[in-house]
Every structure is written in structure tokens, then in C-alpha cells.
C-alpha positions in Angstrom: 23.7 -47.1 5.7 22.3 -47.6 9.4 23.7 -50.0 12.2 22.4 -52.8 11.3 23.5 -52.9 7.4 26.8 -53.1 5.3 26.6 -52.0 1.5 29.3 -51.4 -0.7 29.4 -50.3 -4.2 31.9 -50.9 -7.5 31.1 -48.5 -10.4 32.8 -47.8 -13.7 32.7 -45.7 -16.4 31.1 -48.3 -18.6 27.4 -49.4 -17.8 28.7 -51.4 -15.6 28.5 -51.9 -11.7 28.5 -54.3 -8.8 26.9 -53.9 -5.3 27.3 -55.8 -1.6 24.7 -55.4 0.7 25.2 -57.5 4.4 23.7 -57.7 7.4 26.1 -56.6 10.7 25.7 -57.4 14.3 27.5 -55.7 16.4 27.7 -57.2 20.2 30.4 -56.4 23.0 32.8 -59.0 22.0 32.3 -59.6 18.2 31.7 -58.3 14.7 29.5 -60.6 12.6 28.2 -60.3 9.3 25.8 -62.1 7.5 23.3 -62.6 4.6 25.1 -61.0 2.2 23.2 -60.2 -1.1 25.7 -59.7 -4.2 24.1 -58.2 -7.3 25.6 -56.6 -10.8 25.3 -55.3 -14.2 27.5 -56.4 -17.4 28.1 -53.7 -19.9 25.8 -54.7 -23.2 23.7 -56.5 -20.6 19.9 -55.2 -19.3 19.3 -57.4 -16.6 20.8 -57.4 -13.1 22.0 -60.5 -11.7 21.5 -61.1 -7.8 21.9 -64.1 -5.6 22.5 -64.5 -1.7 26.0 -66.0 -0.3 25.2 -67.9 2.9 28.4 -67.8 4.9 28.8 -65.9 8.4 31.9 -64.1 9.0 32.4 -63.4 13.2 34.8 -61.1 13.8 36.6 -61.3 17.8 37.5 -58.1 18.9 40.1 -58.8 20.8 42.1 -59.5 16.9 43.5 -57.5 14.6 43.0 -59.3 11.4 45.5 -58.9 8.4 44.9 -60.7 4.9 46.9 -60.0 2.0 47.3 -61.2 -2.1 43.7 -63.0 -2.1 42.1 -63.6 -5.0 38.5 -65.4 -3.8 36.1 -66.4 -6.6 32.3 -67.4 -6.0 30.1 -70.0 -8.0 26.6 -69.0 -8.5 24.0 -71.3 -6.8 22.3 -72.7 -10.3 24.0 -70.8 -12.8 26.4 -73.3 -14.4 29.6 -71.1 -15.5 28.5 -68.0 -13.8 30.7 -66.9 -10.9 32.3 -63.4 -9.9 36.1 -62.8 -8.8 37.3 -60.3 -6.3 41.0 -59.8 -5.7 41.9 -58.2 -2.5 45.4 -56.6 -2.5 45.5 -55.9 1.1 43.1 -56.3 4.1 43.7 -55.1 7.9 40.7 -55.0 10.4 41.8 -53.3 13.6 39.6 -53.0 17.0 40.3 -50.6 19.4 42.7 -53.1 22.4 43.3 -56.4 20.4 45.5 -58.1 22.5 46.7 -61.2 19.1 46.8 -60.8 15.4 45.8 -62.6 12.6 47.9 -62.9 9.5 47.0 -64.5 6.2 48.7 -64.2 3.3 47.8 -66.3 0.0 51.7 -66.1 -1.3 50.8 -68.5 -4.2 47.8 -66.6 -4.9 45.7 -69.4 -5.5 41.6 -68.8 -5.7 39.6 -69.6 -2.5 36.9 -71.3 -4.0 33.4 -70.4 -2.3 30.3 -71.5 -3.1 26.9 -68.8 -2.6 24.9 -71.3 -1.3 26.8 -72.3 1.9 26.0 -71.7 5.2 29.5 -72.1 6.9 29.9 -70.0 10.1 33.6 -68.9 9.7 35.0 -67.4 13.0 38.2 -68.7 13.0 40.2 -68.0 10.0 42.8 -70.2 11.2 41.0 -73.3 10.1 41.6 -72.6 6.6 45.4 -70.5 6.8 47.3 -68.3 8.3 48.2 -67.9 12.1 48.2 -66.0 15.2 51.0 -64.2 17.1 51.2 -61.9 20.1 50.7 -58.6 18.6 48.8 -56.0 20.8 47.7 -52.9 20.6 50.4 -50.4 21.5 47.7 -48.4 23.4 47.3 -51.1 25.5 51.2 -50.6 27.5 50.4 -46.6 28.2 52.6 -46.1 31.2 50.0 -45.1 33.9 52.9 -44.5 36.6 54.0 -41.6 34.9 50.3 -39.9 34.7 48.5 -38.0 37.2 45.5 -39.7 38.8 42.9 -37.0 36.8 44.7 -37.5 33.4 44.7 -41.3 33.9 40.7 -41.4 34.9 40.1 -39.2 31.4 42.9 -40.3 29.5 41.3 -44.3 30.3 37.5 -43.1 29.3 38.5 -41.4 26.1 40.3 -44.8 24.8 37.2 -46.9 25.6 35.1 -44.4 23.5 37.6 -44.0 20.7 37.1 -46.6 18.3 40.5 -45.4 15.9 41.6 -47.9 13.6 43.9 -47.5 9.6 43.8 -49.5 6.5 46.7 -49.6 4.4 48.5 -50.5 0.8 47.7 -49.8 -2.8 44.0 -48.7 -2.5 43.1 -46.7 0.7 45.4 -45.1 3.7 42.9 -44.0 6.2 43.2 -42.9 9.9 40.2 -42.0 11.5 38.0 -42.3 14.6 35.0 -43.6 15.2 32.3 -44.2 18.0 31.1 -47.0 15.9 33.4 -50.6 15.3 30.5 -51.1 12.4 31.4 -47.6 10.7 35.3 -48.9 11.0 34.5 -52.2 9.2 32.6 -50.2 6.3 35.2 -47.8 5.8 38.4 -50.8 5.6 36.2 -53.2 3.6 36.6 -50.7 0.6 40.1 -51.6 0.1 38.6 -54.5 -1.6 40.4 -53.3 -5.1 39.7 -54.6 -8.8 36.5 -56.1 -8.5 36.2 -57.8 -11.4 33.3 -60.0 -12.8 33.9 -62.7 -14.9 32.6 -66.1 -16.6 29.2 -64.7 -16.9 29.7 -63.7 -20.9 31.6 -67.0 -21.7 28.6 -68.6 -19.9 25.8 -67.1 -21.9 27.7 -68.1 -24.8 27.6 -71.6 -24.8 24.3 -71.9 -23.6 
């Protein structure tokens, strides 16, 4: 892992295994990842299956993002009947002084269908659900009357360096700090629980 790469790994205990490797820029204002590269293994099965997904995910900083009860499944470019499902029980990006938050909750769980080969540039999630409110971070209302004027100066620099943020729900409780928003991303993306890979068998089948 360096600061320009997101990978992420699903194993099992069967010969089995899936793998997410992105590219991340990181700017002043916004998160983006891109040119994701989604490969796995079926138990019984030799060869590795790999293929690109074209879309652009920009993340704004100022947002705390919360997605719950997704269930997102992508068609292979090409490969009639091959496509892999993820289910993401719950989601929660945090940057250090959001000042809105993001909610989206699929409560009918219904699949968001996406296709590899598109080159959509997503960076507001709002076009396709949920919706915003007036949720900031609690650091941000520190009562700086009440602090002396050295305590304020230090107090003030460590919260610009301190890049703390928590996942929670079924699959990960975390709270940790970080210099790096990238490392932050990394760490909350593994909630992504149950990866499961489907239709490819059924697909080999009937061909």
C-alpha cells in the first residue's frame, strides 16, 4: 500500500479469493478514486478472472458520508452472465471538520446495477438517493472562550493534523488516528462484509 493506491482483499478458507486494487488521489478538498481493477478466484476453478470498473468516485471533505443495506452488483464488460455481488451492511466515511452529512439507505434493498465498463464521474451521491442535512463535526463548536490563548494556538494545530475518524456496525468498530485521510478511507472501506461472487458458475454452464 503507498499514497497513491487502494487494495483490498476477501479470502476464505476454500481456494477461493477476491481482490480490489484502485487508484486514490488525495487533494486539499477531496478524496477521489479511480481505475479500480477487480479480480478473483472460484473454488474448482484455475484461472483468475480480472476486468477494470470505469467509474470515479470524488469524495468532498467537507461530508461525512453514511450508506447503509446496499446490495450493488456489477456486469462484466463481455462476459454474458458473469457479474460479482457485494452487500455492504454499513458504510460511514468521516473527514476530520465536515460541516453536512450524507445519508443513504437502500431500505428496500434493491441491487444498484453497475456496469464495469462505465466511465461515470460520481461526486454527488445525491443524484442517485439519499440526502443531505446539517450534521457537523462536534469538534468543530470547541468553546474557545473558555481556553487560554496557548492551549487554543496548540489545541487548533493538533486538530488540523489529526485526521481521527470510526466505522461502525456488524463488521468493524474502529477509532483511530491518522495523518493520512487516504489511510482512513482504506481502513473503513473493509467493512464491506460478505463479498460474495456469483453467476460466474451458472454462466460457464450454459455456455
Amino acid at each position: 500500500m503507498d499514497d497513491s493506491k487502494l487494495t483490498i482483499k476477501f479470502e476464505s478458507e476454500s481456494d477461493q479469493w477476491s481482490e480490489i486494487i484502485c487508484e486514490l488521489l488525495n487533494s486539499d478538498n477531496e478524496l477521489q478514486i479511480n481505475k479500480c481493477v477487480i479480480s478473483f478466484k472460484l473454488y474448482g476453478y484455475n484461472d483468475v478472472i480480472s476486468f477494470m470498473i470505469g467509474y470515479t468516485f470524488k469524495l468532498d471533505k467537507k461530508t461525512k458520508y453514511v450508506f447503509s443495506e446496499h446490495m450493488i452488483r456489477i456486469n462484466i464488460h463481455n462476459k454474458i452472465g458473469h457479474r460479482i455481488k457485494f452487500k455492504v451492511d454499513s458504510l460511514l466515511i468521516t473527514f476530520h471538520g465536515y460541516t453536512r452529512t450524507y445519508t443513504w439507505k437502500n431500505a428496500y434493498m434493491e441491487f444498484l446495477e453497475v456496469k464495469s465498463e462505465s466511465s461515470t464521474i460520481i461526486d454527488d451521491f445525491a443524484n442517485y438517493g439519499g440526502s443531505y442535512s446539517v450534521e457537523g463535526d462536534p469538534s468543530n463548536t470547541i468553546k474557545v472562550d473558555e481556553m487560554p490563548i496557548d492551549d487554543i494556538t496548540n489545541d487548533t494545530d493538533e486538530i488540523r493534523e489529526n485526521k481521527g475518524f470510526w466505522t461502525s456496525k456488524k463488521i468493524l468498530v474502529a477509532i483511530i488516528s491518522s495523518v493520512s485521510v487516504i489511510i482512513t478511507f482504506i481502513t473503513i472501506i473493509i467493512i464491506i462484509s460478505k463479498c460474495k461472487i456469483s453467476g460466474y458458475k451458472q454462466a460457464e454452464d450454459m455456455m
